[in-house]
N, C-alpha and C positions, 0 to 999 in steps of 0.2 A: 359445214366445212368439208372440202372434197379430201380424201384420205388416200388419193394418189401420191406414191413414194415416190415415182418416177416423174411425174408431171415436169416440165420445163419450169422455169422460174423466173422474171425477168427483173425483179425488184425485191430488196427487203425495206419493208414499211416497220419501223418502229415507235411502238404504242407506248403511251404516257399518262399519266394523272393532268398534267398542266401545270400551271403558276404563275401569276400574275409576276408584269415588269413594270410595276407604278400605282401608286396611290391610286391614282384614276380609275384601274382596274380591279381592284379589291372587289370592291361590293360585290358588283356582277359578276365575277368570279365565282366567288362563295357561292350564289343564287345559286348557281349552275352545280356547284357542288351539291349542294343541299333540296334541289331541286325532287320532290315528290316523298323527301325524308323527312319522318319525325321531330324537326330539331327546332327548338324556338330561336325566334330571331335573335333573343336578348344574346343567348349562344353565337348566335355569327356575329352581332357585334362587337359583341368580344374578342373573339379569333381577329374581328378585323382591325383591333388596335394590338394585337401581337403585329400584324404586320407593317405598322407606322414604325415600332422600332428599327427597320429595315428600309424604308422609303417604300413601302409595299412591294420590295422588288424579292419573289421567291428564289433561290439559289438552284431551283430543280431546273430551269429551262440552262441555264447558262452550262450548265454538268452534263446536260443531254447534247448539247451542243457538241462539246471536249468527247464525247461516247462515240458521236456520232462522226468526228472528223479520224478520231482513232481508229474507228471499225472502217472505215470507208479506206484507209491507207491500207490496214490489212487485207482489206477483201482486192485491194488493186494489187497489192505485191503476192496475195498468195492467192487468190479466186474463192469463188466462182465472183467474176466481179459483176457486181450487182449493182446496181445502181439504189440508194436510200433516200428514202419520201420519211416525213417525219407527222405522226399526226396524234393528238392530244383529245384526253376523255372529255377537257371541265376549259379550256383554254386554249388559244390560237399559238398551235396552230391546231384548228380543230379538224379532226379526223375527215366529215366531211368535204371540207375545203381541201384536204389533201387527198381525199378520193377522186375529188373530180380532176385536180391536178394532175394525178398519175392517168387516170383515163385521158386528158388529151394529150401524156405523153407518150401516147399508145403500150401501156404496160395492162399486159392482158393477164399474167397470173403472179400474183407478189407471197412471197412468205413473211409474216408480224413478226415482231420479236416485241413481245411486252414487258415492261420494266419491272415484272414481281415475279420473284423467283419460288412463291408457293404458293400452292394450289387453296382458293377460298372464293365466295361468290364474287367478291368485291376484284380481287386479286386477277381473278383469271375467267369464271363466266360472262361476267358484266362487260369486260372489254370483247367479248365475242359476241355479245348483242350490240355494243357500240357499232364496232366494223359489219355489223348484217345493219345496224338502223343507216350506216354511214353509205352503205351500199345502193342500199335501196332509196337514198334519198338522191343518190347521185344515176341510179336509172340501169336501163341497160347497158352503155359504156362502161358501166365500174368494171373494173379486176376482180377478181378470184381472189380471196386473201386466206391463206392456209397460217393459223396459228402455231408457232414452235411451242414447245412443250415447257411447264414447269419447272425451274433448273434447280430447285435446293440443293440436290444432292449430288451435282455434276461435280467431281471431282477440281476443279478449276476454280467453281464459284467458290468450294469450301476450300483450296490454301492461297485463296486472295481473302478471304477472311481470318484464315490462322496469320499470314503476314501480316492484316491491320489490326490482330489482335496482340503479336508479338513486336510490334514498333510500340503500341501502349505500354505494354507491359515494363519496356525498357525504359520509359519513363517514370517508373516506379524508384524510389529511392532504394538503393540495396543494404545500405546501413539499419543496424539494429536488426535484420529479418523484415524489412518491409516488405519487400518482395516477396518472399516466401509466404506472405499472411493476407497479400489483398487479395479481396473478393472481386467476381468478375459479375455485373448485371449486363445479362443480354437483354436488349430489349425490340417489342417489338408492337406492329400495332395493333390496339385491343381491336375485338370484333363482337358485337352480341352474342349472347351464348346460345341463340336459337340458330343464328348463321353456322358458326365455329359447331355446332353437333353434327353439320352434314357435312362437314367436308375435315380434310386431313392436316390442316392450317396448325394445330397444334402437336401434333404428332411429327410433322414433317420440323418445324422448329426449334421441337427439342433434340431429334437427330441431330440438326446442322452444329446445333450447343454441345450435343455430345462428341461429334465429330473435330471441331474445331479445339475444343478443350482437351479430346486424347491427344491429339499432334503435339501439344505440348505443354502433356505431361501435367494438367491443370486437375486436382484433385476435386471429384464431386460436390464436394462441401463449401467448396470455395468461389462456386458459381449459381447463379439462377436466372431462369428465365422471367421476364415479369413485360409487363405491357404498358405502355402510353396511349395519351391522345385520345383518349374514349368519349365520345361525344352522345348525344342522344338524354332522353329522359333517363333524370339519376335514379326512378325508380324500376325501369331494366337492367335486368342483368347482362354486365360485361366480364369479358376475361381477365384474369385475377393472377398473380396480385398485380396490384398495382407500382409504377415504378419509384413512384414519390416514398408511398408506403414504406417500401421494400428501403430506400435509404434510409429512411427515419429508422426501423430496424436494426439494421447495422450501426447506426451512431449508438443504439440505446445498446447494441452489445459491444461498444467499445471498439469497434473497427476504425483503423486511421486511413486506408486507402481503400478505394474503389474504383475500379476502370467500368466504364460505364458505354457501352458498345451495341451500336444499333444497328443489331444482325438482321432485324426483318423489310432491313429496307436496301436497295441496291445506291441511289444515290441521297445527296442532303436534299432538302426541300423544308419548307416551313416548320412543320411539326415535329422537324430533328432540329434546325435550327433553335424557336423558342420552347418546345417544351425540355430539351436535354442542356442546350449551351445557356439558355437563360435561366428557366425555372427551377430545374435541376440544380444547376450548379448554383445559385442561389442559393438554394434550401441547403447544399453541402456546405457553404459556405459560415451559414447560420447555425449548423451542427458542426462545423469543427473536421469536415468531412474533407482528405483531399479527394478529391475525383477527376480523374483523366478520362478527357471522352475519344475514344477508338475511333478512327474514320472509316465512316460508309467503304466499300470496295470500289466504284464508282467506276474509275477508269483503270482501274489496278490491266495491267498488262494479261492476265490470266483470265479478267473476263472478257476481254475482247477476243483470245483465242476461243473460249468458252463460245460466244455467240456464232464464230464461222463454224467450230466442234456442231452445233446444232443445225446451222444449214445445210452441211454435210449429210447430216442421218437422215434430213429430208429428200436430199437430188441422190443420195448412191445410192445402187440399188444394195439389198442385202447390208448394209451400215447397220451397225449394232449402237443403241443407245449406251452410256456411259454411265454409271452409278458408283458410288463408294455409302456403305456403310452397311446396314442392315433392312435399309426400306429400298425396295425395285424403282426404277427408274419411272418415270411417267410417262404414263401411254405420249407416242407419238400425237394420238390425233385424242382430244379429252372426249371418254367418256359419253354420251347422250343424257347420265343422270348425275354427274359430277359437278358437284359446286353450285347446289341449287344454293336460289336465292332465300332470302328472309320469308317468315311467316308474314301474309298480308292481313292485316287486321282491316 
């Protein structure tokens, strides 16, 4: 990736997971997810009857959509107006297909903006070999695609998650002290522990926990980090604890509320949908748990300034990156040994 500050710009491409819009697409969706991974099929077929509950229809594309008309308004009323290609890791519209797009719309140097805000193989290298494999399949016409930076810590991203964590909170009964006594699970998504050691996936998400929970005033004890969604053979090690767990926990210490908030993800998509709105609050239901689920940040108004805040640092020259807390801002351009991938066995 070229690490010109100054280079012209003439496009923001923003990068996705994907999601299926139909039963029809399930299968070969997953395929492509799962594609050169460890994971038994008995595994995807299962994930693919979470998605019958929904008509197989993921809620990530339609929220990328609402991102993408928001950020497009503000880049026309405040600049640099950019014109936005939209292209997806696992689903159409697949990355490829919108390389070649933007090359016949003669767009010669584009900056990504990808939809995970901390830094891990999966997160943030893998979509940088996506856009070189996307490139290269699309030839010499491709574009130039300059990746924006990690945003955990952008001051913007974290009070669009203290406001989706204080609209929860208000949902909390205030009679008897409830409010003063729920517990908060951030949750986020697991990653194997041979990944999560090379990179700062966990460190950076306890910040945002710790960040979000000072603003208001949320006592240590009364929160934790925990992870969903772990997929892979249950005889490797994933990141811990688990979210299910971690409920079951709290009902056997007598906790009556839990707000239950999925910080490591920017918008909904499947695996917030059925493992928090369904399995989750299930299992709360069965313990006697209320639980309130925090919305994603998604379109909150702060990350859409957030996102031009990052095109900026790229086209000014001398633009200072933006940080709050105690961890440094992420390099502009990632790294050369950042966020390697998995051990290949």
């Amino acid at each position: 990736m070229s690490d010109s500050m100054t280079a012209p710009y003439d496009a923001l491409l923003i990068v996705s997971f994907g999601g299926p819009e139909g039963m029809d697409q399930v299968l070969p969706f997953l395929e492509n997810v799962l594609r050169g991974r460890n994971v038994p099929r008995e595994r995807m077929l299962e994930v693919a009857h979470h998605y019958e509950r929904f008509d197989g229809v993921s809620p990530l594309n339609a929220h990328l959509r609402e991102l993408i008309a928001a950020l497009q308004s503000e880049l026309n009323q405040h600049g640099p107006r950019l014109p936005i290609f939209w292209g997806n890791r696992n689903w159409h519209p697949l990355l490829p297909d919108t390389i070649r797009q933007m090359a016949e719309a003669g767009i010669r140097r584009a900056l990504a903006f990808v939809t995970s805000a901390y830094s891990s193989y999966s997160g943030c290298r893998q979509y940088l070999e996506d856009i070189a494999r996307a490139r290269a399949v699309v030839g010499e016409p491709a574009p130039v695609v300059d990746k924006l930076r990690p945003f955990f810590n952008h001051p913007r991203f974290v009070a669009a998650n203290r406001d989706r964590l204080r609209d929860a909170l208000e949902q909390v009964p205030s009679a008897g002290g409830r409010r003063d006594a729920v517990r908060v699970a951030f949750t986020a998504h697991s990653l194997p522990a041979a990944m999560a050691a090379g990179c700062d996936y966990e460190r950076q998400l306890n910040e945002v926990c710790t960040l979000v929970s000072s603003d208001l005033k949320l006592p240590r004890d009364r929160w934790q980090l925990v992870y969903q969604s772990r997929s892979g053979r249950p005889e490797d090690p994933w990141l811990e604890p688990d979210a299910l767990d971690h409920l079951k926990s709290l009902a056997a210490s007598s906790v009556r509320d839990v707000i239950v908030m999925p910080i490591g993800f920017l918008s909904d998509h499947m695996e917030i949908q059925y493992d928090l709105d369904v399995e989750a609050r299930e299992l709360c239901h069965r313990l006697g748990l209320n639980m309130i689920r925090a919305q994603t940040v998604g379109t909150h108004p702060e990350v859409i300034r957030m996102i031009r805040d990052l095109i900026l640092e790229r086209i000014e020259p001398g633009a200072a990156s933006v940080a709050v807390g105690t961890l440094p801002a992420f390099p502009l351009v990632c790294p050369d040994d950042c966020c390697p991938g998995p051990p290949r066995h």
